[in-house]
C-alpha positions as CSV (number, residue, x, y, z in Angstrom):
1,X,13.4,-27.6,67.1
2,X,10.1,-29.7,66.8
3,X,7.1,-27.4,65.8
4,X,4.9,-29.4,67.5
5,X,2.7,-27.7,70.1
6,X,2.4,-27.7,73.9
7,X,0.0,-31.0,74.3
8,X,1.3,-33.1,71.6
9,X,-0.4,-31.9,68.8
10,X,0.7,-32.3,65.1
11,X,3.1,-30.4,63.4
12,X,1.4,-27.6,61.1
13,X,0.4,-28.9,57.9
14,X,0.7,-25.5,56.1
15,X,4.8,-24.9,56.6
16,X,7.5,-26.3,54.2
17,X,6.6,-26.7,50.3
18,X,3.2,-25.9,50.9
19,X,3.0,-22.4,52.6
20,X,6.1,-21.4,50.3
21,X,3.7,-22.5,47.4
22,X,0.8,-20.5,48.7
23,X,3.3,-17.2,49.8
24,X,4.3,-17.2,45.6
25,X,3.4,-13.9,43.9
26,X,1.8,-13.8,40.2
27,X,3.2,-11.2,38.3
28,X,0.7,-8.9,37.0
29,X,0.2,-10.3,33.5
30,X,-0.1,-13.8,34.2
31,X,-1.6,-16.7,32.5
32,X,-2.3,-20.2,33.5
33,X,0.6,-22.4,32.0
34,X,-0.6,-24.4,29.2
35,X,1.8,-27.3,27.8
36,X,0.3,-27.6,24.3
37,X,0.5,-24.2,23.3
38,X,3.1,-23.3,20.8
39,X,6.3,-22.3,22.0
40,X,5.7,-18.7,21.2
41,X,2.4,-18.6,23.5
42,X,4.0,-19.7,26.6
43,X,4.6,-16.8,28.3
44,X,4.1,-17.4,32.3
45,X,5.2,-14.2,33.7
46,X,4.8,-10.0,33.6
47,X,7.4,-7.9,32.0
48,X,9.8,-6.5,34.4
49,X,11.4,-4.4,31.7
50,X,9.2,-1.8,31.2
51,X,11.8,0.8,32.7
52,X,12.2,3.2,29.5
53,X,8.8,4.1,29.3
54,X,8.2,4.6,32.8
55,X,11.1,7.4,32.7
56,X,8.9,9.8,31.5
57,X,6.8,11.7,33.0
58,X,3.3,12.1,33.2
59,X,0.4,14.7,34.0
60,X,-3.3,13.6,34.5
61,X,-5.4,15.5,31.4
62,X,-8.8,14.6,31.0
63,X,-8.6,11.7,33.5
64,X,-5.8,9.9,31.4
65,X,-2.6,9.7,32.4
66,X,-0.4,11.3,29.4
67,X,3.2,10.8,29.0
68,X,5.5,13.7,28.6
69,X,7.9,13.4,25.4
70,X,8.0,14.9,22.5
71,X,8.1,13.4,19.1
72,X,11.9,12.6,18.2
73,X,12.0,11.1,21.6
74,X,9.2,8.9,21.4
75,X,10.6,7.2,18.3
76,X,13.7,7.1,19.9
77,X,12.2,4.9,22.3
78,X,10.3,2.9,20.2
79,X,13.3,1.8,18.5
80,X,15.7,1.3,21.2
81,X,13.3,-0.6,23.5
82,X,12.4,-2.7,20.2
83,X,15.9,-3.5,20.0
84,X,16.5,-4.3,23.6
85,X,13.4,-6.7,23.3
86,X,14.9,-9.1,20.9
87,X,14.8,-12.9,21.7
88,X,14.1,-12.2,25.1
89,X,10.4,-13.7,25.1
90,X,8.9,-10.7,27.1
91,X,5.2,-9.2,26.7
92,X,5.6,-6.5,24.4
93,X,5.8,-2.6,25.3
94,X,2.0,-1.3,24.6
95,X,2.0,2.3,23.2
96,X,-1.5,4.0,22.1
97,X,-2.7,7.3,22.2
98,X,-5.4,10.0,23.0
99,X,-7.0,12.4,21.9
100,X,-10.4,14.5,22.7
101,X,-12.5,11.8,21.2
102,X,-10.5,9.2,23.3
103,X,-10.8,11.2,26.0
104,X,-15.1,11.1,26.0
105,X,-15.0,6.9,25.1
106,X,-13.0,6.4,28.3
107,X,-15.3,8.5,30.1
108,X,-18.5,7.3,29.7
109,X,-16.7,3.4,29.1
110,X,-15.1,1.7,31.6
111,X,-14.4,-1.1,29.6
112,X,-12.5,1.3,27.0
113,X,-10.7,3.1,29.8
114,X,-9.5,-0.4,31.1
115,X,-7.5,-1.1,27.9
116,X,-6.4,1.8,27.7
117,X,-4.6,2.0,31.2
118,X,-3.1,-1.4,30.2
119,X,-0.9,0.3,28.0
120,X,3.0,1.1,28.9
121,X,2.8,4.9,27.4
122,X,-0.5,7.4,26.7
123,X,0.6,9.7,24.1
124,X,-1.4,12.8,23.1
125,X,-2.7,13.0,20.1
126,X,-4.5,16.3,20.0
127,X,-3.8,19.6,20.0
128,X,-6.4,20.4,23.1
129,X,-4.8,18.4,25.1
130,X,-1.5,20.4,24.6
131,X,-3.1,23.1,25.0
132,X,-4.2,22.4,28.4
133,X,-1.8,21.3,30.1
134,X,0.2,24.3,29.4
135,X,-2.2,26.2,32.1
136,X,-3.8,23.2,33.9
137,X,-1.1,20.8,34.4
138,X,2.6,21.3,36.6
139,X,4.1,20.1,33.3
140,X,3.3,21.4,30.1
141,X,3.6,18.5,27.0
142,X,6.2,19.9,24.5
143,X,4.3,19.0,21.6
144,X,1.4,16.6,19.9
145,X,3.2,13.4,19.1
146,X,0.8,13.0,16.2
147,X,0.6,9.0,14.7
148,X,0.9,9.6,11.2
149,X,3.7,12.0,11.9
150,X,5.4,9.6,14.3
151,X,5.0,6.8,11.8
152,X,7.5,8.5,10.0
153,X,9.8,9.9,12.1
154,X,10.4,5.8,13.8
155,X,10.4,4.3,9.7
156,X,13.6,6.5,9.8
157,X,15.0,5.7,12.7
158,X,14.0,2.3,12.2
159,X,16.0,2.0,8.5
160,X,19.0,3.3,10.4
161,X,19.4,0.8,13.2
162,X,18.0,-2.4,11.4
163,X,14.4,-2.7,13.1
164,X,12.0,-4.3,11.8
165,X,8.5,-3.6,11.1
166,X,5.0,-5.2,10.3
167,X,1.9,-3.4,9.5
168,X,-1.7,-5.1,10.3
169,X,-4.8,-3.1,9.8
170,X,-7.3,-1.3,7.5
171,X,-8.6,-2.7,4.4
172,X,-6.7,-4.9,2.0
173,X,-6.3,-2.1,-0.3
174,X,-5.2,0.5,2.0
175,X,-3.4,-1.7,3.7
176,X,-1.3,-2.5,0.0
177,X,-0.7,0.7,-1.0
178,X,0.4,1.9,2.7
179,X,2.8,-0.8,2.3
180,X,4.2,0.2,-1.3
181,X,4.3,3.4,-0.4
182,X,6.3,3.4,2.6
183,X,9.2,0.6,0.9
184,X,9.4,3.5,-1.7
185,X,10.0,6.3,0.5
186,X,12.2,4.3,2.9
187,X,14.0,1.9,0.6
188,X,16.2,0.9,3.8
189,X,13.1,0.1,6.2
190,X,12.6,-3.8,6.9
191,X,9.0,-4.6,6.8
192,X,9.2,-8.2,7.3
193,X,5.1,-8.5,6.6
194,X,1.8,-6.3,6.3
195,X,-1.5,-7.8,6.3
196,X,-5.6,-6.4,6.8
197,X,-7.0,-6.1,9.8
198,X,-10.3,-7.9,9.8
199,X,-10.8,-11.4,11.0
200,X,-13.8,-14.1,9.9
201,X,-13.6,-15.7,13.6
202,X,-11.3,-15.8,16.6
203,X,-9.2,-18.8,15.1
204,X,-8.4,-16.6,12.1
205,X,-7.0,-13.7,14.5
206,X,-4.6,-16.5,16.4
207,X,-3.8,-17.8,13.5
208,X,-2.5,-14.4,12.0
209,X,-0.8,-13.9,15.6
210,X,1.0,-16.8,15.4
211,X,2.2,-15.9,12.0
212,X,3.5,-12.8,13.1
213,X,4.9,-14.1,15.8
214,X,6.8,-15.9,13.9
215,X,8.5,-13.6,12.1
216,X,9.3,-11.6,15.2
217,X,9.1,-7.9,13.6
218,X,10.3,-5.6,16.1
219,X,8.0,-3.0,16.0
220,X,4.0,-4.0,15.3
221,X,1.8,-1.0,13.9
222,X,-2.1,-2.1,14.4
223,X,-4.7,-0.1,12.7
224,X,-8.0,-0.9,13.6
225,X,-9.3,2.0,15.2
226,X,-10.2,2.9,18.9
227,X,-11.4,0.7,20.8
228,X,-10.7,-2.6,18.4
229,X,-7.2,-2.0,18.4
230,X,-6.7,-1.4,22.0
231,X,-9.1,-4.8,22.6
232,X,-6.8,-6.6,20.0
233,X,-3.8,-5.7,21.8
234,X,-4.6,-6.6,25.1
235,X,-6.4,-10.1,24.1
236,X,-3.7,-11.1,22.0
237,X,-0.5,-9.6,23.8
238,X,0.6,-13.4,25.5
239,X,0.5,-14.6,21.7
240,X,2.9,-11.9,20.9
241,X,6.0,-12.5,23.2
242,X,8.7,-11.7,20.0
243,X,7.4,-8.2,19.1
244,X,9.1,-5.9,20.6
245,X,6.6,-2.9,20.5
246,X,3.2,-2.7,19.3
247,X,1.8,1.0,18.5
248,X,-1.9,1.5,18.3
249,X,-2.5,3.5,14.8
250,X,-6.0,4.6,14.4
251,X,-6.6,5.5,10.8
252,X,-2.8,5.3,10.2
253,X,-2.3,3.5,7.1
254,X,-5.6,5.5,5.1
255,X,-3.2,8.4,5.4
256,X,-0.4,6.6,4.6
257,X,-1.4,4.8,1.5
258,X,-3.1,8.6,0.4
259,X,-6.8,7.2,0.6
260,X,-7.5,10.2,3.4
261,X,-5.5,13.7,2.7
262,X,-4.5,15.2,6.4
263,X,-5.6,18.3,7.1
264,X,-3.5,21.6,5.8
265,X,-0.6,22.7,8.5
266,X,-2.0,25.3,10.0
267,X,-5.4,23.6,10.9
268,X,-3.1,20.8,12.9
269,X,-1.0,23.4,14.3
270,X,-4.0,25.0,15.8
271,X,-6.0,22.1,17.1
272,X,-8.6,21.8,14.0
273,X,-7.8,18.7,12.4
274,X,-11.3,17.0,13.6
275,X,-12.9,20.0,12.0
276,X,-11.3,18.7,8.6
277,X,-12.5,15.1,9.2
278,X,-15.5,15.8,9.7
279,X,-15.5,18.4,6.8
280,X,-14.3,15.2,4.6
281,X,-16.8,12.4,6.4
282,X,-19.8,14.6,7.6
283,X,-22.4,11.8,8.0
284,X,-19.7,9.7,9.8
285,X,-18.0,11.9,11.8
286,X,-20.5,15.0,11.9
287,X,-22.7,13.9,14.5
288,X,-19.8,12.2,16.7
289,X,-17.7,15.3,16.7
290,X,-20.3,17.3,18.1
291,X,-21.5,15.1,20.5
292,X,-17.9,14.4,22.2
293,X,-15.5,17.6,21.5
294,X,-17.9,19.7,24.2
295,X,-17.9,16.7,26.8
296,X,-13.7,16.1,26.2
297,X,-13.2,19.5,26.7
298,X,-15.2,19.9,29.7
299,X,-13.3,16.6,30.8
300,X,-10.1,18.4,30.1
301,X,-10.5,21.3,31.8
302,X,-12.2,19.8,34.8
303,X,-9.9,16.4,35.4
304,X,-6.5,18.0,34.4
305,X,-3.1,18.2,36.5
């Protein structure tokens, strides 16, 4: 059948290659294709297999959308996805976490609330926000999946099943004796590279992308505290298509490497670790603690489900 029109006019110049050209769909992380980029970097398309972390459920606390999981789970996950991920060239799964602090910066920053949301799972990391959604929310969180705690539980999980890891952040020092530590207490644990996490200029930070791209760690723990670590992620993710999970740390590897002691027990237990902080860093943390712990809890009790 012709598809000309009554009258004689032309055919429409929009059908055939064209229109099915101009009907494709971009997935939702896409980048414009870029032939002399290194293999590694040419990542065209969205991951499509973010399917474990989307299992669990979530309830609204503080305006953030928090996954519900507890902390055996969550590493768990970490390692199986990591797993899954191997040589299959996907974007890989984003895991950070919140707390009350988090909660205020995403608040009052749209910017920092927009790399946030780009991540696969919210954790809570805070006892507040447990603590609220037990009476606020339809579903209560089972317990704070705290980082440095978590750290651990996925190193062991991690030396069981043959994942690797690599851990970029904090200073060179801290950085060292995280890494030293953590090959002592895990002996089994496969840390196929560590580095610090502060860049002279954008080619340096590509450059160390590409490096660890290369050696394809499964899991990827960045330190760099909120919101440089969540900015580091998302701007660098496409450079990163042979990790298999990156987990935003915070102030991970000070604790780790014994710089920072963590507050007794009891004082996490009941939701006073920032108290300890500050109690340790009172001229950094003094005057940020009391300007954001009333607003987050405000935010919590008012934008919680």
């Amino acid at each position: 059948m012709s598809n000309t029109q009554d009258g004689g006019d032309k055919p429409d110049a929009t059908t055939g290659a064209e229109r099915r050209k101009s009907d494709r769909r971009k997935a939702a992380f896409w980048i414009p294709f870029d032939g002399h980029l290194p293999h590694g970097e040419r990542r065209v398309s969205g991951d499509r297999r973010r399917e474990r972390f989307g299992q669990w459920p979530r309830v609204l606390l503080g305006g953030l959308p928090i996954v519900v999981s507890d902390q055996a789970e969550t590493a768990r996950a970490m390692v199986d996805e990591a797993l899954q991920r191997r040589g299959l060239w996907r974007y890989p799964a984003y895991m950070t976490s919140a707390n009350g602090e988090v909660t205020y910066r995403c608040a009052v920053d749209e910017t920092e609330r927009g790399l946030l949301m780009e991540a696969d799972a919210i954790h809570a990391d805070g006892m507040p926000l447990v603590f609220v959604s037990r009476f606020r929310c339809g579903q209560s969180l089972p317990e704070r999946v705290a980082t440095t705690d978590l750290f651990h539980e996925v190193a062991r999980e991690a030396s069981k099943r043959g994942a690797t890891m690599y851990m970029l952040g904090a200073n060179e020092e801290s950085n060292r004796r995280a890494v030293e530590r953590m090959q002592r207490r895990y002996p089994g644990l496969r840390l196929v590279g560590h580095r610090h996490g502060y860049f002279a200029n954008e080619a340096e930070e590509i450059a160390v992308c590409r490096e660890i791209g290369a050696l394809a760690p499964d899991i990827l723990w960045v330190s760099m505290g909120v919101p440089r670590e969540q900015a580091f992620v998302v701007r660098n993710r496409h450079r990163l298509t042979t990790v298999g999970v990156i987990k935003t740390s915070g102030g991970l590897f000070d604790f780790l490497s014994g710089s920072k002691p963590r507050a007794p027990q009891w004082m996490q237990k009941v939701g006073l670790e920032w108290l300890w902080r500050m109690a340790l860093e009172p001229r950094r943390l003094g005057v940020r603690y009391l300007k954001t712990n009333p607003y987050a809890m405000y935010l919590l009790l008012t934008r919680s489900r």
